[in-house]
DOBARO-784419 format. One record per residue (C-alpha): x, y, z; residue in one letter. Coordinates in steps of 0.5 Angstrom, whole numbers, plus 500, padded with zeros to 3 digits. Example, Ala and Ser with C-alpha at 12.3 -4.5 7.8 and 13.67 -1.06 7.14 Angstrom:
! residues 2
525491516A/527498514S/
This chain:
! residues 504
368550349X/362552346X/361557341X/355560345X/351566344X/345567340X/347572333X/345579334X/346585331X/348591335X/353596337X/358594342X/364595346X/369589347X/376588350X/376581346X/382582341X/387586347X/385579352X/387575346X/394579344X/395579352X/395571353X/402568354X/404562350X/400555352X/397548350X/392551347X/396556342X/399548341X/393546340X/391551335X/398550330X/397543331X/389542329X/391548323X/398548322X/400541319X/395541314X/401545309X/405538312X/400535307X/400539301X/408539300X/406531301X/401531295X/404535291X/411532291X/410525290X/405527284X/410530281X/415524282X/410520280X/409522273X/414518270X/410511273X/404514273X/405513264X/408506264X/404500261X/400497269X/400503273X/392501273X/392509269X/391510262X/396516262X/402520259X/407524264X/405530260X/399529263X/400528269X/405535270X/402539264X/394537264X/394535273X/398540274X/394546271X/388543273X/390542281X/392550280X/385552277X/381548282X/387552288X/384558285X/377558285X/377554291X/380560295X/377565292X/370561293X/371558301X/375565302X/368569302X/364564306X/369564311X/368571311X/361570311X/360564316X/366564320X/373560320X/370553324X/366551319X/369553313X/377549315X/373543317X/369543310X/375544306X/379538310X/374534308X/373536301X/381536301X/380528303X/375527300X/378528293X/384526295X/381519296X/377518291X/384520287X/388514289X/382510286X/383512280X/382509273X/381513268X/384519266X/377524267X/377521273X/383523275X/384530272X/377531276X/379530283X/386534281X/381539281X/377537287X/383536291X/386544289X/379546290X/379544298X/387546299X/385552296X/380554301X/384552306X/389558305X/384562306X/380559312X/387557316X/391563315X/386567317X/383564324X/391562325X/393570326X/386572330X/388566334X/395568337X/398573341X/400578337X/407577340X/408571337X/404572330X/410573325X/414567327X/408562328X/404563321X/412563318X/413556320X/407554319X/406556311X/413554311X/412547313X/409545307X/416544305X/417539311X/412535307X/415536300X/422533304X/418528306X/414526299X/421526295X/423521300X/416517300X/417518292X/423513291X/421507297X/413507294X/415508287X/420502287X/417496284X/421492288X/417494293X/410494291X/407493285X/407498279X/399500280X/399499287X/404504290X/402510287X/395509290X/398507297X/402515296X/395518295X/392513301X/397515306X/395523305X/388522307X/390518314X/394524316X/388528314X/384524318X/388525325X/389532324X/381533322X/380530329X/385535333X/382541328X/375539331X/377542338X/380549335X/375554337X/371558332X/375565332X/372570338X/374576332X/369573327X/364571334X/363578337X/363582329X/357577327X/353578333X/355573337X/358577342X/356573348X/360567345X/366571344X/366573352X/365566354X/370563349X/375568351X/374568359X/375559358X/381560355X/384565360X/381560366X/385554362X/392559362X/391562368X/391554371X/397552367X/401558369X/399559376X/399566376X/393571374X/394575367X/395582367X/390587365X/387587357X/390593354X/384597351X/377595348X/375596341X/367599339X/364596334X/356596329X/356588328X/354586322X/352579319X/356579312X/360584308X/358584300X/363584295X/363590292X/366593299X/371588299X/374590292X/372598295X/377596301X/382593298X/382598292X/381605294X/382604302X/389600302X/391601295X/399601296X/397595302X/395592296X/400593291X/404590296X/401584296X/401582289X/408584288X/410579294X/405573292X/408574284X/415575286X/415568290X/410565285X/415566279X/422565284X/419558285X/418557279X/424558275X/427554280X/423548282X/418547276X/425544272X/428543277X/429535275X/430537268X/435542269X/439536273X/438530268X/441535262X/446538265X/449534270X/446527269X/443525275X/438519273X/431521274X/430515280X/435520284X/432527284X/429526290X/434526294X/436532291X/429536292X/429533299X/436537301X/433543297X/425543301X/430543308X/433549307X/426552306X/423550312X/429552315X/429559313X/421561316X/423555322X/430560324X/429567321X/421567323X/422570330X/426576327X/420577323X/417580330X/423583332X/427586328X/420587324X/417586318X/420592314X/427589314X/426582314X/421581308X/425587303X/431583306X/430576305X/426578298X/431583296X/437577299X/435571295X/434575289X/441577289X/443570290X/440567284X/443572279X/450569283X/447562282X/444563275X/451567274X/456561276X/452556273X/453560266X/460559266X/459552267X/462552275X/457548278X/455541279X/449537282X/452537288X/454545289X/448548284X/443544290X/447547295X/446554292X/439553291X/439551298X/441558300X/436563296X/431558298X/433559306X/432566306X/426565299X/422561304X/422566310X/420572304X/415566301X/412565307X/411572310X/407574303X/401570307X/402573314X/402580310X/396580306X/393576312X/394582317X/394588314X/387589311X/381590316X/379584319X/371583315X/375582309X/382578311X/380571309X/376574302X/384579301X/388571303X/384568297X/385573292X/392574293X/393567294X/389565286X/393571284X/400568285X/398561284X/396562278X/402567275X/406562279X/402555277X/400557269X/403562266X/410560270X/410554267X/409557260X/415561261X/419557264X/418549261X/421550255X/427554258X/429549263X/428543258X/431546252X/438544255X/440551253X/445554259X/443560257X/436558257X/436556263X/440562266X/434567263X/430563267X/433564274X/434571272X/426572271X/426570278X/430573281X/427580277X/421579281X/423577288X/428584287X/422588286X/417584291X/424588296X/424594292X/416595294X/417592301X/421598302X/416603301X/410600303X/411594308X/407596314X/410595321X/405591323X/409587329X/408586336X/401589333X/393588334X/391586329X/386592330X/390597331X/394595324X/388595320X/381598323X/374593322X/370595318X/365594323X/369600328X/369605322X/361604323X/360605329X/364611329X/361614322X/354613326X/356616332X/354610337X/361610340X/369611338X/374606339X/379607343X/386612341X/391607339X/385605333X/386609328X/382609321X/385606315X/388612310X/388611303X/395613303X/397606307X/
């Protein structure tokens, strides 16, 4: 499908989002999850094995003059920066030049620094590809999330965008299991096994950046930035495509929206949005991405020390461990997502921020009393996870949804730096020391500082969560571009299209 029509700029009338919304599930909608979705498989991956690789990567003859501090303190830190900046860069150019471009640009930056990091051989070497690897991982939160929700039904959108964030976490199960047969020197050679992990990341990007190459641009984006004419023809495409696979036609388009098209929107109207327009939408967003940032953290950022000190377990059998854990976090958004559409967001993201945190502070509780050993902590941990997982992954579709859509990748990207950096830089300041003291009670406070957050993340959600299930993303969040065309006089969008009230 090409993305046809020339950019202009005009007042118009379309019925692009309701043809969208109306659509029932199809292989292209598996096409759109398959081409955008699995990339998160890919970060779990990557950051798994590199964090089991530490120890290796220190050892005489890995090939890398390097410490395990290193590795987990100074790589870290810098994969964290790079996530930061490069969500918040990619974020606004994909704002500015459209979804299509930027998710295939961030990719290849992503296997780019990915590859040239399996070659490693000093340690600059590979501390300035860490950086590079965040970097690209970091746009792809803003460009994917983004074009994922313009894309599918509304009907659908909750589940759909639960399951696919969380599916970072099938590809962490699969890195702590990768981790223990290609770290194993039995196997493969001490400087070869830890590159061959590097390498398998860019082969499954290379098969997925061939299926991304036929996921469309996003026909919202198309018909605000004056490609009108492209939109309609994208759209009329896929309703010919569904309309063969079904074998009966669609139903009418609920209402259309006018809008004044624009080329790109500045900075200083993005803040004034997210700010002044949607002040408690945003305070919503930073009390869920800090409150999960933080619970991950306390949790899974010590989480091999906690297990060495207390119940020594050998640092080779973590792995299985953190693979039994990353299971119940994807099956959290995998089970509850569809109830996210139901029963609807309020309930479901207070409920399961407002669970896992009560159930840390009975894990924290029992494992102060010394109650718990390896086997029973994982499976407590696996049990906050389930429901934190689902809560986690809602984090990324509420702040996805619920700001207009000229400022949604640029609103991801914020939100994202700001929770991966509370999460990635000041979480393990606090938490480091407290969960390798091997001090219980240290570790306690750390389970209790997670859990704190995650409480007061479902407290906000409570008030301020908007019902935005089952919704066009238009009617949650007027455009920018509407709002124009109403203040100029030019046309109204439809009654169902209400402008944005400072109070929400």
């Amino acid at each position: 499908m090409s993305e046809l029509g020339q950019s202009t700029t005009g007042t118009i009338t379309t019925k692009v989002p309701a043809r969208l919304d109306r659509l029932p599930w199809s292989r292209w909608h598996w096409m759109i999850v398959i081409g955008l979705g699995t990339v998160w498989i890919l970060d779990g991956l990557e950051v798994t094995i590199v964090g089991n690789m530490a120890s290796r990567l220190s050892e005489e003859g890995s090939g890398l003059a390097i410490s395990s501090a290193q590795v987990t303190g100074v790589a870290a830190a810098l994969y964290v920066a790079g996530a930061c900046v490069g969500a918040l860069f990619f974020g606004w150019l994909t704002d500015r030049f459209g979804r299509k471009k930027l998710f295939l640009i961030t990719l290849a930056v992503y296997l780019a620094a990915t590859a040239l990091t399996a070659l490693s051989f000093s340690s600059w070497w590979f501390f300035v590809f860490r950086f590079l690897t965040g970097f690209g991982i970091g746009g792809e939160y803003a460009a994917i999330n983004s074009a994922i929700d313009e894309l599918i039904p509304s009907k659908y959108r909750g589940r759909v965008d639960l399951i696919i964030n969380g599916s970072f976490w099938l590809g962490a199960m699969g890195g702590a299991l990768l981790s223990v047969v290609l770290l194993d020197t039995d196997i493969l050679p001490k400087d070869i096994g830890w590159r061959i992990s590097f390498g398998l990341g860019v082969v499954l990007g290379l098969v997925i950046l061939l299926v991304r190459r036929h996921v469309p641009e996003s026909p919202r984006w198309m018909f605000i930035h004056g490609k009108s004419e492209g939109a309609e023809q994208l759209v009329a495409d896929v309703e010919r495509e569904v309309e063969r696979e079904t074998g009966r036609p669609l139903p009418e388009p609920a209402g259309s929206i006018t809008i004044k098209q624009r080329h790109s929107v500045g900075f200083v109207q993005i803040a004034r949005t997210l700010v002044s327009a949607y002040p408690r939408r945003s305070v919503l967003g930073l009390a869920l991405f800090i409150g999960q940032a933080f619970l991950y953290n306390a949790i899974t950022f010590g989480f091999g020390a906690i297990l060495v000190k207390f119940f020594d377990v050998p640092s080779g059998s973590t792995g299985y461990f953190f693979a039994v854990i990353a299971f119940g976090n994807f099956l959290g958004p995998l089970l509850l997502g569809r109830l996210f559409d139901t029963w609807g967001r309020r309930p479901m993201i207070a409920g399961t921020y407002l669970l896992s945190g009560a159930l840390l502070y009975v894990t924290a509780w029992m494992f102060g009393n010394g109650w718990l050993t390896a086997t029973t902590l994982t499976a407590c941990w696996c049990v906050v996870l389930f429901f934190a997982s689902a809560g986690a992954s809602s984090a990324y579709l509420t702040v996805s949804e619920i700001f207009p859509m000229e400022t949604r990748a640029m609103a991801i990207a914020f939100f994202y730096a700001i929770g991966t950096a509370a999460g990635g830089i000041s979480g393990p300041l606090i938490f480091a020391n407290l969960t390798e003291s091997g001090v219980v009670a240290d570790t306690v406070l750390a389970f209790c500082v997670g859990a704190t957050l995650m409480v007061i993340g479902g407290v906000v959600a409570l008030f301020f969560a908007v019902a935005a299930e089952r919704k066009s993303l238009e009617d949650i969040a007027t455009p920018l571009s509407a709002q124009a065309a109403q203040s100029a006089g030019t046309g109204s969008a439809p009654t169902s299209r209400t402008a944005p009230q400072s109070a929400l």
